[in-house]
N, C-alpha and C positions, 0 to 999 in steps of 0.2 A: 504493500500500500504506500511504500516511501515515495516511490514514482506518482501515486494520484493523488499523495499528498501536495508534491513540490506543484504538482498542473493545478491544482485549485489555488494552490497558493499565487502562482503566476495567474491563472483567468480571475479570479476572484477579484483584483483590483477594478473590474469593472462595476463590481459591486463595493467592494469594500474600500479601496482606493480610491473611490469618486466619494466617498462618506468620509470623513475629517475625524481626526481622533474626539473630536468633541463631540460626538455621537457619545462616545463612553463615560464623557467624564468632562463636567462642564462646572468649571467654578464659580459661586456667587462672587465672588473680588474683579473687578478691574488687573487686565494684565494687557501692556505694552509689551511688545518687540520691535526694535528696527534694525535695518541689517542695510551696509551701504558695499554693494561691489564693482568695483572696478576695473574693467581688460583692457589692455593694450596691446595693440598689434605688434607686428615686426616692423611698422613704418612709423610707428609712434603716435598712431593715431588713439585713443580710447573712448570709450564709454562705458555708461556709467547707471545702475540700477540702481535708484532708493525703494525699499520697502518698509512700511508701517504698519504694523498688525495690533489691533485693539481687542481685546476679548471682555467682555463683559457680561454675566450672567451667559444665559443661553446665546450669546449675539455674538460675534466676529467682525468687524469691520476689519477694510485692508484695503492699501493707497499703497501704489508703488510708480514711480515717474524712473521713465530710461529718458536719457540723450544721449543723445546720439554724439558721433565726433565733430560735425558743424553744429554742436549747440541743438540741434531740432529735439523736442520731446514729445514722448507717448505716453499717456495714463492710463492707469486702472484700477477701478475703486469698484469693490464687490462687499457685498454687507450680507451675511450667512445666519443662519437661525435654524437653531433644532429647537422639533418638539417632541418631547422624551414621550410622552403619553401617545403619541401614534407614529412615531420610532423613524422620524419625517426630517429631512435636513432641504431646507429651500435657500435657495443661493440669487440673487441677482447682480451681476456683473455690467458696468456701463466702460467701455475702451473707447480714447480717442486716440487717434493714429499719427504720426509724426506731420501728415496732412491737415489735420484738423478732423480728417473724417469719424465719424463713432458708429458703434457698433453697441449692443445690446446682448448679454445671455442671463437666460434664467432658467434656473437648473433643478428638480426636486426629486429628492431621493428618495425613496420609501424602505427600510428592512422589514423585511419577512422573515416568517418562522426557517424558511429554508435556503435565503437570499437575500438577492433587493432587487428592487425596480429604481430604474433612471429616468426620467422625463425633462428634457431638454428642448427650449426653443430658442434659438438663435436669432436676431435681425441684425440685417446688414448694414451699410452705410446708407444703400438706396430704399431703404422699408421691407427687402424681401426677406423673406421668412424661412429657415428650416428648420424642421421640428425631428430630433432624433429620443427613439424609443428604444431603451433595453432592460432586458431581465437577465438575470442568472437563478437558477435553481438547484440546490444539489437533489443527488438521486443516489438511489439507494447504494450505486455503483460508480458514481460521476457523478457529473454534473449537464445542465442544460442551457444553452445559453442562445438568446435571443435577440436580432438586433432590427429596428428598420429605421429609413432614413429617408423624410419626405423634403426634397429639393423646395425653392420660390414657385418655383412651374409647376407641382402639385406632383410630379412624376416620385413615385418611391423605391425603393430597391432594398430587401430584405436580405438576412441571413441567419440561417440555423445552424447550432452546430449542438450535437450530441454526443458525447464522452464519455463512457463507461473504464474499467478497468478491470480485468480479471485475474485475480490473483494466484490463482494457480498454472495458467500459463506464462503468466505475467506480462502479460498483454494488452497495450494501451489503445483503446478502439475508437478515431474519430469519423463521424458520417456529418458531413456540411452539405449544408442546402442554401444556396446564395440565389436571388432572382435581381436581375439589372432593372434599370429604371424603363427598360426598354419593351422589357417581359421575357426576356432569354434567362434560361435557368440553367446553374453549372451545378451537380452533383459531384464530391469526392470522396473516398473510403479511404483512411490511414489506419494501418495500423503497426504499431511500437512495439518490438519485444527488448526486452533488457534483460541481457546478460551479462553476470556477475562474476568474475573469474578470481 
């Protein structure tokens, strides 16, 4: 099972990697972080990332501004909130681009007894919209994991992917089901055996 452990631990971020440790553990105190970094090229050029992170009760605010090497800056200010009683973590995120352009996401997470669900909607600079949906579930052998993705233009394109592991061949079993925005559908069957020597 050490092999279906390490694949849940790597897919899992799709659930549990998009949830912030403050799903676990959320302090009534005010807590500040800022963190300033700096890169410089081989020509001597740099820039430069500030981040500001505020935690408060259930809340999270976070402001972080790059410049660039001529001076231009990018923002992004996201303000986060769990709700412990229906195990929900909602994120709204507003970017503005070294152009001036902004962009908008907002993000909510749900866990389940077996998972979580992601529900994400994007807009762009120009209004358009896409709305990305996923789940993961584990199963009694694996896990199940779920994704679709509805472009501005309304067209979607999904993908399944189903993961067992059998431990007495020790045999890692993946069947993916991906359909294009277009309606063309790609089927693939992996499967992993590991051996130990």
């Amino acid at each position: 099972m050490n092999l279906l452990n390490r694949t849940l631990r790597t897919m899992l971020p799709v659930a549990v990697a998009m949830v912030p440790m403050v799903l676990t553990t959320v302090s009534v105190n005010a807590e500040a972080r800022e963190r300033v970094v700096t890169r410089t090229d081989q020509n001597g050029s740099s820039a430069q990332r500030a981040t500001s992170r505020v935690r408060t009760g259930d809340t999270v605010n976070t402001h972080s501004t790059v410049t660039g090497p001529k001076g231009a800056t990018a923002t992004r200010d996201s303000t986060g909130q769990y709700d412990a009683a229906n195990r929900t973590w909602n994120r709204h995120t507003e970017t503005t681009g070294f152009k001036g352009n902004t962009s908008s996401t907002d993000a909510t997470i749900v866990r389940t007894d077996n998972g979580a669900t992601r529900d994400v909607v994007h807009t762009g600079p120009n209004g358009g919209e896409t709305h990305v949906a996923s789940s993961i579930e584990r199963t009694d052998d694996g896990f199940v994991k779920e994704k679709s993705v509805t472009g501005p233009n309304g067209n979607t394109a999904t993908r399944s992917s189903d993961v067992s592991y059998d431990p007495a061949t020790k045999t890692l079993t993946r069947n993916t089901v991906a359909t294009g925005p277009n309606g063309n559908t790609v089927t693939r069957h992996d499967e992993t055996t590991v051996v130990r020597e």
